[in-house]
ChimeraX commands (.cxc) that place a marker at each C-alpha (Angstrom):
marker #1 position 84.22,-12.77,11.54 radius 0.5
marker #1 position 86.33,-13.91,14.80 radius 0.5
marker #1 position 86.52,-11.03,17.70 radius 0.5
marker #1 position 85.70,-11.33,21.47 radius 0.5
marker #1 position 84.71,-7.62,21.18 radius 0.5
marker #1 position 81.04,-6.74,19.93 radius 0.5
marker #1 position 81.87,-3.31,19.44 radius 0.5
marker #1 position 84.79,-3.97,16.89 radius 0.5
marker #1 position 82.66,-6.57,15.53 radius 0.5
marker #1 position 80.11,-4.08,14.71 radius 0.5
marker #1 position 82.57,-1.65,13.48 radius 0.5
marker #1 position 83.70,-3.84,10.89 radius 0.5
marker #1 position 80.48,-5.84,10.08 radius 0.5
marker #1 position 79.29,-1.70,9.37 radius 0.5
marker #1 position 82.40,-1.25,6.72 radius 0.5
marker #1 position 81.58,-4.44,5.13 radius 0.5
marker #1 position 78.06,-4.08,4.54 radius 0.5
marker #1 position 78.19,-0.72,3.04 radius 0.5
marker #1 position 80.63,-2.48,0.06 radius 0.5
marker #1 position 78.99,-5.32,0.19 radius 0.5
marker #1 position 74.86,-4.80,1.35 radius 0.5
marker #1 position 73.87,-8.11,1.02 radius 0.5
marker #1 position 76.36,-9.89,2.85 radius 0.5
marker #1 position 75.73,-12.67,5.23 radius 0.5
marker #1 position 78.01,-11.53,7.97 radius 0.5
marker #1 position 78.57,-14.62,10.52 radius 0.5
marker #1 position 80.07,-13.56,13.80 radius 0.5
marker #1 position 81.18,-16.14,16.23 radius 0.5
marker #1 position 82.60,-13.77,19.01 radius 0.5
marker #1 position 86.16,-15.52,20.15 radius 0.5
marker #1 position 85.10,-19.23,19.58 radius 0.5
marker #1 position 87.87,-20.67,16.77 radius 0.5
marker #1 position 86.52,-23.88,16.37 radius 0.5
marker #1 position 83.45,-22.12,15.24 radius 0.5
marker #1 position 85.51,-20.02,13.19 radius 0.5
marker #1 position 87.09,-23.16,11.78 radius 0.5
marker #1 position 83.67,-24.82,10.74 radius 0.5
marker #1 position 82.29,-21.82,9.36 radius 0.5
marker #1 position 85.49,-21.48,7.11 radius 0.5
marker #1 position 84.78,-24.32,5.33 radius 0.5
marker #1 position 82.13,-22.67,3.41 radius 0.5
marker #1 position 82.93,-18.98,3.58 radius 0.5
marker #1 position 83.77,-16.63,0.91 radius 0.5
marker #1 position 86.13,-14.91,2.88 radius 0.5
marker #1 position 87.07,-15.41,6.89 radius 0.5
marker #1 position 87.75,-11.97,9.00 radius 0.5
marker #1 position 90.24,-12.71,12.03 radius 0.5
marker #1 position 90.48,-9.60,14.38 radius 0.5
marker #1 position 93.11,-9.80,17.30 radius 0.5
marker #1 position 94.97,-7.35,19.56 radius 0.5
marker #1 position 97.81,-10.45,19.96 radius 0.5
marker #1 position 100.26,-11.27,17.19 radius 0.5
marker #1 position 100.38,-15.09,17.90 radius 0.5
marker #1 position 97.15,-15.57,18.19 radius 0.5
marker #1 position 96.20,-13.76,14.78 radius 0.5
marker #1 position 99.27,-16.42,13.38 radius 0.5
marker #1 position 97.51,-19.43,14.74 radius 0.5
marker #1 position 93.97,-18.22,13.57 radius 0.5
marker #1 position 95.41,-17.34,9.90 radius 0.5
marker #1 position 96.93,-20.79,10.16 radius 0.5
marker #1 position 94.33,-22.96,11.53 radius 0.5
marker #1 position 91.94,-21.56,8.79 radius 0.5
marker #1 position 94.46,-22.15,6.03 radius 0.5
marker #1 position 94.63,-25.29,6.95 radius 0.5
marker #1 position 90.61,-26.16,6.60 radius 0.5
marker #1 position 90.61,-23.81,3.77 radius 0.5
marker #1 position 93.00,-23.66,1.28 radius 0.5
marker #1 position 91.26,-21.27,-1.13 radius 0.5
marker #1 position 89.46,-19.08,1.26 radius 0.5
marker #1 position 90.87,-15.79,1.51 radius 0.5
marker #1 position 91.87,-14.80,4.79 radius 0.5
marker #1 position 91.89,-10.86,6.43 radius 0.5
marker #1 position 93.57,-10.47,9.49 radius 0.5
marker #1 position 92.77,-7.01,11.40 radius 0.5
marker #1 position 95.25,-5.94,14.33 radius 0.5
marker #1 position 96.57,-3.19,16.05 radius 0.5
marker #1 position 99.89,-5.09,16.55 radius 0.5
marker #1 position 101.92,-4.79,13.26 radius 0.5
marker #1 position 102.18,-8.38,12.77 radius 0.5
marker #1 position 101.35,-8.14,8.88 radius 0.5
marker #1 position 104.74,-10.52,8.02 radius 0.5
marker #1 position 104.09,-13.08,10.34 radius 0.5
marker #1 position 99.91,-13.44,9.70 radius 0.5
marker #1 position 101.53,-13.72,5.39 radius 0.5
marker #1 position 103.72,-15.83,6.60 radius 0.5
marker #1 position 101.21,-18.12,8.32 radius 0.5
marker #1 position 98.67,-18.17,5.35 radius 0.5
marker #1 position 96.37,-14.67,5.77 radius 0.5
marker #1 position 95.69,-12.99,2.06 radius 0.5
marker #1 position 95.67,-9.77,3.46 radius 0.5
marker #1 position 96.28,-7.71,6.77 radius 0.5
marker #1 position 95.09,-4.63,7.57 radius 0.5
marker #1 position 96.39,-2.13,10.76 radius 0.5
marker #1 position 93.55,-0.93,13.08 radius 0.5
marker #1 position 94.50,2.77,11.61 radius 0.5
marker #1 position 93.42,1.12,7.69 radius 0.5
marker #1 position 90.34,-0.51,9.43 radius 0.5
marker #1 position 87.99,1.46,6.95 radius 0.5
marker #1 position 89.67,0.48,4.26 radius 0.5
marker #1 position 88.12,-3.14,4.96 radius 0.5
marker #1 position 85.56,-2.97,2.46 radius 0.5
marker #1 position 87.85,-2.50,-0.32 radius 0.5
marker #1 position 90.24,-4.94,0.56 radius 0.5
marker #1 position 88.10,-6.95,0.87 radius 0.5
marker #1 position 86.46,-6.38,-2.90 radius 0.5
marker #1 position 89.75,-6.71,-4.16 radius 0.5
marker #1 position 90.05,-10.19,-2.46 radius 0.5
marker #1 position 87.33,-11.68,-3.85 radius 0.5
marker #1 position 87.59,-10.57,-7.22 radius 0.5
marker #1 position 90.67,-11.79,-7.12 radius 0.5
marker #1 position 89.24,-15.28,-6.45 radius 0.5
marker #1 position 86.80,-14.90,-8.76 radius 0.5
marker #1 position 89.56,-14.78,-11.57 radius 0.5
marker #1 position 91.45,-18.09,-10.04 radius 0.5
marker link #1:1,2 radius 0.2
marker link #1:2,3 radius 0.2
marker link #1:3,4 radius 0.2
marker link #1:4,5 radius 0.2
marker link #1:5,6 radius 0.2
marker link #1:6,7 radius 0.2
marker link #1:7,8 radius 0.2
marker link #1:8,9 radius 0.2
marker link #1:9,10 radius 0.2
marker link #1:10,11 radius 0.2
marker link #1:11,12 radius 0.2
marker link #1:12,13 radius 0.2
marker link #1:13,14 radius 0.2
marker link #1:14,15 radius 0.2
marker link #1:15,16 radius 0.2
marker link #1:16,17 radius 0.2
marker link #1:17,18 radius 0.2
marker link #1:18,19 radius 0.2
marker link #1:19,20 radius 0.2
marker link #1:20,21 radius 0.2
marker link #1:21,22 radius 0.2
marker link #1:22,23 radius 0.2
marker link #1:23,24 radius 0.2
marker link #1:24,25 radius 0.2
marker link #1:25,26 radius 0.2
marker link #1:26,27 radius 0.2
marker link #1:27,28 radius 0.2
marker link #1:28,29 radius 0.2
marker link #1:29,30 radius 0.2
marker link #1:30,31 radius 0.2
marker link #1:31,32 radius 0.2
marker link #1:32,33 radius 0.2
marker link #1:33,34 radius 0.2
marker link #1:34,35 radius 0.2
marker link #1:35,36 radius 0.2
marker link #1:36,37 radius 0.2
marker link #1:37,38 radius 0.2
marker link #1:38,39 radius 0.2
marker link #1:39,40 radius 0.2
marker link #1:40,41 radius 0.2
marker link #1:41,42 radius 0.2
marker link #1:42,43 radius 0.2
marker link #1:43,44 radius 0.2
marker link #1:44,45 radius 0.2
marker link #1:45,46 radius 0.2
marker link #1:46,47 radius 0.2
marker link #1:47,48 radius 0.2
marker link #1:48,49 radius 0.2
marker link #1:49,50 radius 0.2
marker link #1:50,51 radius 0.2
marker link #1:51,52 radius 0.2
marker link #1:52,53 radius 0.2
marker link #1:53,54 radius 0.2
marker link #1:54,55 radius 0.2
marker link #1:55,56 radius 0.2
marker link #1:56,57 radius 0.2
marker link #1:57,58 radius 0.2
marker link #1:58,59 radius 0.2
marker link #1:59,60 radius 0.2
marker link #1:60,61 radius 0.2
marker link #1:61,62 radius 0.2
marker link #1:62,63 radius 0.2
marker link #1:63,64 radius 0.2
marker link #1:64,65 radius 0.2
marker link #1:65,66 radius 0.2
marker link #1:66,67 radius 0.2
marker link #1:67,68 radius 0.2
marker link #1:68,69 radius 0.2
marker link #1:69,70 radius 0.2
marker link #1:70,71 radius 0.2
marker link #1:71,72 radius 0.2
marker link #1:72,73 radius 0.2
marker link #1:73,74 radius 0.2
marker link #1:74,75 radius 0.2
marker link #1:75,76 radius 0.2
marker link #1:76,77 radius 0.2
marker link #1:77,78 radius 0.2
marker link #1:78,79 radius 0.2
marker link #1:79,80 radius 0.2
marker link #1:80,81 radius 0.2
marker link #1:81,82 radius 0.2
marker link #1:82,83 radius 0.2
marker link #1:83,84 radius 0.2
marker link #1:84,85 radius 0.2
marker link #1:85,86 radius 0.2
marker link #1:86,87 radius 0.2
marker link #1:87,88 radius 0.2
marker link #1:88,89 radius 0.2
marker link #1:89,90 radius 0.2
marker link #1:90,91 radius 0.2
marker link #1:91,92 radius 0.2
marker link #1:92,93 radius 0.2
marker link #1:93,94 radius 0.2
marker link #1:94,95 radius 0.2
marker link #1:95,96 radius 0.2
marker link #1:96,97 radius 0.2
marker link #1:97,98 radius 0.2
marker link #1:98,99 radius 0.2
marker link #1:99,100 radius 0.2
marker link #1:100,101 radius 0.2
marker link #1:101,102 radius 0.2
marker link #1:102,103 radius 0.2
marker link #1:103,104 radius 0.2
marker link #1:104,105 radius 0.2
marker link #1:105,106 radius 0.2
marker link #1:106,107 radius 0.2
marker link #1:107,108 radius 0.2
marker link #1:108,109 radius 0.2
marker link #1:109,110 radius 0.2
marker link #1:110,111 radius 0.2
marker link #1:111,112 radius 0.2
marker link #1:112,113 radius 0.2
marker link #1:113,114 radius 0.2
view
């Protein structure tokens, strides 16, 4: 999960881990290349990003080191075309944040059936 703020961090990490109790949440703050390393072996990257460009470039960079991995993008900047566009699965507003969980089961089931 890629955020330079704890608090949404925690906010999300919370959602997650009531779908999903034994996941193995790895936060690396704002740090992308960490992001980008971590991607490699991840079952499913979560970018979160006030900034429209820079959610692009994450969904992009990660795309690029992971072709398979599915990709979330949180904002509260409708940018949902352009983070598609640039290779996220998924995007969700910051008013759907809850729904994370669930998208988030949908997502992997769906790469469960690839």
């Amino acid at each position: 999960m890629v955020d330079r703020n704890p608090r949404s961090r925690l906010l999300v990490a919370a959602t997650i881990t009531r779908y999903f109790p034994e996941a193995v949440i790895v936060e690396v703050g704002d740090d992308i290349a960490d992001a980008l390393r971590e991607a490699v072996l991840a079952q499913v990257v979560v970018g979160i990003f006030s900034n429209a460009l820079t959610a692009r470039i994450f969904a992009s960079l990660v795309r690029e080191t992971n072709e398979r991995v599915p990709i979330l993008i949180l904002s509260d900047t409708n940018c949902k075309a352009e983070v598609i566009e640039a290779g996220a699965t998924e995007f969700l507003h910051t008013d759907e944040w809850l729904l994370t969980g669930s998208v988030l089961e949908g997502l992997l089931k769906e790469k469960t059936v690839e």
